[in-house]
Backbone as numpy.savetxt, mean C-alpha at the origin, in Angstrom:
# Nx Ny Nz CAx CAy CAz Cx Cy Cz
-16.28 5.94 -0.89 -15.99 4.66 -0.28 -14.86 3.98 -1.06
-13.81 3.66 -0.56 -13.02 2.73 -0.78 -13.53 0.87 -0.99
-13.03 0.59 -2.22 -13.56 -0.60 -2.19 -11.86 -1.69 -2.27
-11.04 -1.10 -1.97 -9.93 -2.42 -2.32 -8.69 -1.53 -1.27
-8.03 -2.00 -0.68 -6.20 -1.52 -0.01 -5.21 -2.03 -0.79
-4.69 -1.56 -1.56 -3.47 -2.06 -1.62 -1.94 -1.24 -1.25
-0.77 -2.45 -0.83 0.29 -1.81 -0.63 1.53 -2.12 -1.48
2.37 -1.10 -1.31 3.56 -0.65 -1.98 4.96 -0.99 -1.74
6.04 -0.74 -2.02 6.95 -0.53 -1.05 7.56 0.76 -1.41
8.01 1.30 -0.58 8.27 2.93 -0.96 9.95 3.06 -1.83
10.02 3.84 -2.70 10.60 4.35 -3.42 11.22 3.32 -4.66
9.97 2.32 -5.00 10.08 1.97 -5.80 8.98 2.34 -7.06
8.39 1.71 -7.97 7.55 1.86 -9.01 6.15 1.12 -8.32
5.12 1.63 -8.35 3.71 0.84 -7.66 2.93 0.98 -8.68
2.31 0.20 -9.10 1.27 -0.60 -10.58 -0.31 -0.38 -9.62
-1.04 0.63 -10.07 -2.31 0.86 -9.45 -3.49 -0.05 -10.62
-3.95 -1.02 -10.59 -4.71 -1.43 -11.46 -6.47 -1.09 -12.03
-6.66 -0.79 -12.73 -8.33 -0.30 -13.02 -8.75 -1.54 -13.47
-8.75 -2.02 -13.07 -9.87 -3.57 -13.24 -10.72 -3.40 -14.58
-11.68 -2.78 -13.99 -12.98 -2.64 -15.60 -12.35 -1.91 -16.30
-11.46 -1.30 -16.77 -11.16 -0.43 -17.53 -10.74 -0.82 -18.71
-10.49 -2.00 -19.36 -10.33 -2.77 -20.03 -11.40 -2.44 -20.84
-11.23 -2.46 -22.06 -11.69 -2.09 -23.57 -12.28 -0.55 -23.45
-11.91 -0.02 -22.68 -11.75 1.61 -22.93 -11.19 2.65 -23.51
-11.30 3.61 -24.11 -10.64 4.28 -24.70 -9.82 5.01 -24.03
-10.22 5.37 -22.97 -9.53 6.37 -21.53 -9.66 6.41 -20.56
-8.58 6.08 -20.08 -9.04 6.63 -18.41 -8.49 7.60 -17.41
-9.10 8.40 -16.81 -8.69 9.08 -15.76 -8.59 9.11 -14.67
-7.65 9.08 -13.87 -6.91 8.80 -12.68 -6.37 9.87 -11.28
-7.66 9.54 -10.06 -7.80 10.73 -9.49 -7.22 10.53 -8.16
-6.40 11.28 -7.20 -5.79 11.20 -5.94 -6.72 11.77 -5.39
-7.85 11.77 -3.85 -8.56 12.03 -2.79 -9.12 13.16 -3.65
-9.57 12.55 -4.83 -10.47 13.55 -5.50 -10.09 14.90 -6.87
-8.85 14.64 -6.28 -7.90 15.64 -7.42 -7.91 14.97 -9.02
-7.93 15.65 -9.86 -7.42 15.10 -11.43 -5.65 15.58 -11.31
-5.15 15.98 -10.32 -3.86 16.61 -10.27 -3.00 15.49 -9.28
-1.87 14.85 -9.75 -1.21 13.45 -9.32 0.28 14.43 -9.53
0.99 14.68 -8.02 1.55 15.40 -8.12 3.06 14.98 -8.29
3.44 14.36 -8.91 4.49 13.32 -8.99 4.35 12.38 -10.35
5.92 12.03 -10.52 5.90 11.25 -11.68 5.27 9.96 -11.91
3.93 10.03 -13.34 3.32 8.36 -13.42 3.76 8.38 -14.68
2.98 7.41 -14.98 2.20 6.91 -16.30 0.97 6.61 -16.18
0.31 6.37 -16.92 -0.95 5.43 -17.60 -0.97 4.36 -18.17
-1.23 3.10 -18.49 -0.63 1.80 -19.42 -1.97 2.00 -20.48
-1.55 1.63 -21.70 -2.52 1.72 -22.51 -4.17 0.72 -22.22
-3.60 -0.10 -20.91 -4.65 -0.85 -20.60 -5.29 -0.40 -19.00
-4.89 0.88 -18.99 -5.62 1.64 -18.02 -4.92 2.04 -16.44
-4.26 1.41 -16.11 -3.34 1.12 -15.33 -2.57 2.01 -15.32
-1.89 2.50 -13.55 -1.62 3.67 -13.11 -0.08 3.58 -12.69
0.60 3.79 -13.43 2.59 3.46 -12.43 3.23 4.49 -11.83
3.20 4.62 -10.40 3.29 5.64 -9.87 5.07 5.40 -9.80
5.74 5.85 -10.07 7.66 6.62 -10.55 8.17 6.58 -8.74
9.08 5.48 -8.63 9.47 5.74 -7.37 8.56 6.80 -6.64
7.67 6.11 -5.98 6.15 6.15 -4.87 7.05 6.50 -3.82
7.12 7.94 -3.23 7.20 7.92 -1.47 5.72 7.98 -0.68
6.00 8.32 0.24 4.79 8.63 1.34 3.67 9.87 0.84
4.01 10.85 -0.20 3.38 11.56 -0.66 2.48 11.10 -1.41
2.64 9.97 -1.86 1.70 9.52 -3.51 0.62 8.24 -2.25
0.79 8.28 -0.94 -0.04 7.30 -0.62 -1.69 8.56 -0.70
-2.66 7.61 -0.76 -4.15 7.91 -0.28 -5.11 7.29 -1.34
-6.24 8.02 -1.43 -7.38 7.16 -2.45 -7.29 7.48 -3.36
-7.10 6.09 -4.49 -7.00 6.72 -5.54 -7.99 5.96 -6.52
-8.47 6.90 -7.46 -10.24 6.39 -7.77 -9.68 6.15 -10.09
-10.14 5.77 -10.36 -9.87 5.36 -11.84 -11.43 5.82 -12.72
-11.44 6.82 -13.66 -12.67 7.22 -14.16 -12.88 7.23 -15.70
-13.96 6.55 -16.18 -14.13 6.70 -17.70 -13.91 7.86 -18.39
-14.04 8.04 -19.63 -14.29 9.11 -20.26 -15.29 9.79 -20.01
-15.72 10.00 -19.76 -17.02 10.39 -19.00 -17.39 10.88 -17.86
-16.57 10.28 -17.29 -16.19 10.89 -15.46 -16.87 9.82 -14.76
-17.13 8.71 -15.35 -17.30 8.09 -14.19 -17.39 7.33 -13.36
-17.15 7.37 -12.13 -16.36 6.54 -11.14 -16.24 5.23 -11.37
-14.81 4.04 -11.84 -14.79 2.68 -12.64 -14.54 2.03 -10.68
-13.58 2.48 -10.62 -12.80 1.97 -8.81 -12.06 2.92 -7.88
-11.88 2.16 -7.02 -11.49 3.33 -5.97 -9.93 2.17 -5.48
-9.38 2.97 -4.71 -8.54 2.17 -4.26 -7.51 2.86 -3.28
-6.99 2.22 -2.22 -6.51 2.85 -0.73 -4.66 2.65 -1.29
-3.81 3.25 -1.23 -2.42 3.16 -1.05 -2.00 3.11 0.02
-1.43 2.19 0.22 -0.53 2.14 1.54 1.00 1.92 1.02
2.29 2.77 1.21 3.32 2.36 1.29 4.27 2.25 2.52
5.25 1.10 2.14 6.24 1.06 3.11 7.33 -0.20 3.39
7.76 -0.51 3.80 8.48 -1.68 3.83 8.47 -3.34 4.38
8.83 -4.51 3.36 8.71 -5.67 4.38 9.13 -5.68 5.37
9.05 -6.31 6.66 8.87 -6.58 7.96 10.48 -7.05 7.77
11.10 -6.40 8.77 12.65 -7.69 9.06 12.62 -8.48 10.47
13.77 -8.81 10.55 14.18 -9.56 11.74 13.81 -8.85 13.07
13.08 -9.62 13.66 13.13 -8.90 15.56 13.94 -9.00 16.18
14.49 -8.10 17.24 15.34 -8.82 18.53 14.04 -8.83 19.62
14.35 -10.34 19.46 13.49 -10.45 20.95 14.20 -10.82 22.23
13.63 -10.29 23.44 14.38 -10.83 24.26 13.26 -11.23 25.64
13.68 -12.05 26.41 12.57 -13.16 27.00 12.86 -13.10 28.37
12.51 -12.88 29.42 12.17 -13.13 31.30 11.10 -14.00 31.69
11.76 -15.11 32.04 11.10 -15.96 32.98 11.67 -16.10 34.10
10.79 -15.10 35.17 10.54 -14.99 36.45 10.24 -15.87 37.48
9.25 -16.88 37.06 8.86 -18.21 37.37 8.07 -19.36 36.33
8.05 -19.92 36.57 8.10 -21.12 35.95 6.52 -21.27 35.02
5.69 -20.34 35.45 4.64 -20.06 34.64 4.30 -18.43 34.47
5.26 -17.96 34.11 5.43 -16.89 33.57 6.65 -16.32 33.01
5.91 -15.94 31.33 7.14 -15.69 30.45 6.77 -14.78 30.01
8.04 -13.05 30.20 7.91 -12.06 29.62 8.82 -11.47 28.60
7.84 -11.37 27.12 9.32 -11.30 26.27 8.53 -9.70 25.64
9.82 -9.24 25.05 9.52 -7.77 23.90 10.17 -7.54 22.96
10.34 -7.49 22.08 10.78 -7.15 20.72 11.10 -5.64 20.10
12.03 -5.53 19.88 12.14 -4.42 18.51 12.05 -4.65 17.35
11.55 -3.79 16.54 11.81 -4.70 14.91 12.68 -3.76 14.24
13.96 -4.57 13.36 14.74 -4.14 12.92 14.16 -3.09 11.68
13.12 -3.00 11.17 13.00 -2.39 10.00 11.86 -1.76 10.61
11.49 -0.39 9.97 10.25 0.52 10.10 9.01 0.16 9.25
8.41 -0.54 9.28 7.62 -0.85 7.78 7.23 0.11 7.58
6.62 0.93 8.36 4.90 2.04 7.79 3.76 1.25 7.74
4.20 -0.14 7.85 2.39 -0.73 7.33 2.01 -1.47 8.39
0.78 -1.80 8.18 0.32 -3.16 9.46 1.27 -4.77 9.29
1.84 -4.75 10.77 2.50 -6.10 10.18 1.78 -7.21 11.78
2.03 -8.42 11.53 1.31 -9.16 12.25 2.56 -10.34 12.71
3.05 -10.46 13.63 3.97 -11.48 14.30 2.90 -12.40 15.10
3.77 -13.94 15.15 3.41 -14.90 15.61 4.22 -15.99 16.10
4.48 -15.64 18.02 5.13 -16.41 18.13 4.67 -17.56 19.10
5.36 -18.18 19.66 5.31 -19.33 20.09 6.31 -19.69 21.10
5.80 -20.97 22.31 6.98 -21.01 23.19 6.60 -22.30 23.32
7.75 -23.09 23.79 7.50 -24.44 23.77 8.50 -25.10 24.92
């Protein structure tokens, strides 16, 4: 079970945090179950995971484990980009009906949520 989502933006550096991991001696850091993170990180001496310019490969669950093996957190990756500008464009047919649609200039990869309005 996943207990937290967090997102990224892709092909930059992404900071995976182990919460409890704090006053530990070690921790180990697992992708959908693997001890094998197939791409460039680190570790921070305070437990913490920096995944090296993150593409789409380094997204999925990624779980943080004591010395011991065991399970501290879990955590979901999502990468991809902020939301840009829309072109929207708008048809009103009659006077109580307005049909508009949008493209969005940028691809995020992620869930994005628009909110518009007519007045």
């Amino acid at each position: 079970m996943v207990s937290d989502i967090q997102y990224g933006r892709l092909g930059s550096n992404v900071t995976l945090l182990c919460r409890e991991a704090l006053g530990r001696t070690s921790v180990e850091w697992r992708l959908n179950r693997s001890s094998v993170l197939p791409w460039q990180h680190r570790v921070t001496s305070d437990g913490h995971l920096v995944l090296v310019h993150a593409d789409h490969a380094a997204e999925g669950n990624y779980s943080c484990h004591d010395d011991q093996g065991l399970l501290i957190q879990t955590t979901r990756l999502r990468l991809g980009y902020p939301p840009g500008l829309l072109s929207i464009s708008c048809l009103v047919p009659n006077h109580s009906l307005v049909l508009c649609s949008w493209v969005e200039s940028v691809k995020t990869h992620l869930p994005a949520q628009y909110h518009a309005s007519y007045r």
